[in-house]
C-alpha positions as CSV (number, residue, x, y, z in Angstrom):
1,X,-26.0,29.8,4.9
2,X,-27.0,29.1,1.5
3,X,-24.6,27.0,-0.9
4,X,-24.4,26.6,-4.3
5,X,-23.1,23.1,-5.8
6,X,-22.4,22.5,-9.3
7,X,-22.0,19.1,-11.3
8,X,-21.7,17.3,-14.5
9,X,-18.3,19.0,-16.0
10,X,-15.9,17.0,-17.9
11,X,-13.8,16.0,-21.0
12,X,-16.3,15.6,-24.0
13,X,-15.5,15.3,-27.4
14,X,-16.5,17.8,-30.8
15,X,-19.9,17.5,-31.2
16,X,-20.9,15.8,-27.9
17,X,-23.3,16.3,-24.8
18,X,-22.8,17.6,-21.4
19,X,-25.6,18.1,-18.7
20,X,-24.4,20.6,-15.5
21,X,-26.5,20.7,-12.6
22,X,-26.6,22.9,-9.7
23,X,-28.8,22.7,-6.6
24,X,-28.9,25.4,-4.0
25,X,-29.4,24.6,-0.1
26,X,-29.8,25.9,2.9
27,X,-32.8,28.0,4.3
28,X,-34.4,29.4,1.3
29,X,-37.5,30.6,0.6
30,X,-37.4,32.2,-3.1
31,X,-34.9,32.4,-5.5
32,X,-35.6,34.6,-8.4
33,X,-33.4,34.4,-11.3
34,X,-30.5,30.9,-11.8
35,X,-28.1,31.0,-14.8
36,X,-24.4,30.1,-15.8
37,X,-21.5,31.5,-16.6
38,X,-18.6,31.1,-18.1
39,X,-14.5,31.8,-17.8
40,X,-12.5,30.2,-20.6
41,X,-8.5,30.6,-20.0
42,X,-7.5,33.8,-20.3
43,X,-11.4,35.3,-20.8
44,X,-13.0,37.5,-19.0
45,X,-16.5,35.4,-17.5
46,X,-19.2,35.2,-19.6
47,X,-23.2,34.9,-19.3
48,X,-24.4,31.3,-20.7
49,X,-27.9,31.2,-19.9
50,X,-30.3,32.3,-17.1
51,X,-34.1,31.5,-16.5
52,X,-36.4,33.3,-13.9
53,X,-38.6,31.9,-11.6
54,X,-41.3,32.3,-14.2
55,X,-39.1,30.3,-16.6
56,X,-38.3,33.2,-19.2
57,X,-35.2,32.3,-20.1
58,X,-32.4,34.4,-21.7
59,X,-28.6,32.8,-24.0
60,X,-25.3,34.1,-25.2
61,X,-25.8,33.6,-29.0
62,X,-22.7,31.7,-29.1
63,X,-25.1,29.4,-27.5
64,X,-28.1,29.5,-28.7
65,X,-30.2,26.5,-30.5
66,X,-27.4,24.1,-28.9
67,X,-27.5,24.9,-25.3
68,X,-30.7,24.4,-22.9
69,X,-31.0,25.8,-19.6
70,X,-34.0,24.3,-17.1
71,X,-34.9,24.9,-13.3
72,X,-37.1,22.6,-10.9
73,X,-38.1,25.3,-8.7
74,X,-38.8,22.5,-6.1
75,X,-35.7,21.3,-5.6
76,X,-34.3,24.9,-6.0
77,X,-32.1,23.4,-9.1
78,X,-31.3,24.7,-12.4
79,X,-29.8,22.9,-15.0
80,X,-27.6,23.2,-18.8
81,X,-28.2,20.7,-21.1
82,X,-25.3,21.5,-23.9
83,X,-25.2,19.8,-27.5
84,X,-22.9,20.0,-30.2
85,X,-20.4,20.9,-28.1
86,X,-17.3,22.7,-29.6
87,X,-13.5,23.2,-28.4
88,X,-14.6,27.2,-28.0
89,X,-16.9,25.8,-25.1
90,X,-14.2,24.5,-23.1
91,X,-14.3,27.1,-19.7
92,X,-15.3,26.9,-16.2
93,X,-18.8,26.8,-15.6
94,X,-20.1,28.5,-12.8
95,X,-23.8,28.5,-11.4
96,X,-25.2,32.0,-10.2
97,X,-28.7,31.8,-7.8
98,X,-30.1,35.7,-8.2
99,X,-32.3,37.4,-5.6
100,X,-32.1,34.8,-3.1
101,X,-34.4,35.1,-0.2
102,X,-33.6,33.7,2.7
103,X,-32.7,33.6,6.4
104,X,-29.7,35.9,5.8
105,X,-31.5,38.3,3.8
106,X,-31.9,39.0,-0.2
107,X,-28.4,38.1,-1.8
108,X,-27.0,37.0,-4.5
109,X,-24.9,33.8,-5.1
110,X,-21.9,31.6,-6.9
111,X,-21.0,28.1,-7.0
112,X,-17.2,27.1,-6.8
113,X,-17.2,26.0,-10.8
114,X,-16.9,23.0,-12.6
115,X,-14.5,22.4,-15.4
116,X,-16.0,21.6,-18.9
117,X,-13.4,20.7,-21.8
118,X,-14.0,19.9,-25.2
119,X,-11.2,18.5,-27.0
120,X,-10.8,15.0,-29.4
């Protein structure tokens, strides 16, 4: 069983910084592509960020130059540093782990989401 977990959401104010993380476990072997998404109310979800296995890495340009996304293959762990936050970022983040190998099989996953607001 592989599981996604996601952390690092909360309130932040205009202008400030937010680091998610999300770690994947269970018996994996590979994992080719990790990214985020987003759902802000009343949206339809969104893509972020996502970065292969080779680190290419691909934004939303709503994001770009202020949000960062990083993996530690390793540890099977991607990350979203986000800067200069604004109210418009305010959604629920959710981590996506694509092309997972594992015991199972090749599949692809979700976390559960964690809440990001930005508000003063």
């Amino acid at each position: 069983q592989v599981q996604l977990v996601e952390s690092g959401g909360g309130l932040v104010q205009p202008g400030g910084s937010l680091r998610l993380s999300c770690a994947a476990s269970g018996s994996i072997f590979s994992i080719n592509a990790m990214g985020w998404y987003r759902q802000g109310p009343g949206k339809q979800r969104e893509l972020v960020a996502t970065i292969t296995r080779g680190g290419s890495t691909n934004y939303a340009d709503s994001v770009k130059g202020r949000f960062t996304i990083s993996r530690d293959n390793a540890k099977n762990t991607v990350y979203l540093q986000m800067n200069s936050l604004k109210p418009e970022d305010t959604a629920v983040y959710y981590c996506n782990a694509a092309g997972v190998y594992s015991r199972v099989g090749l599949w692809d996953y979700w976390g559960q989401g964690t809440q990001v607001t930005v508000s003063s």
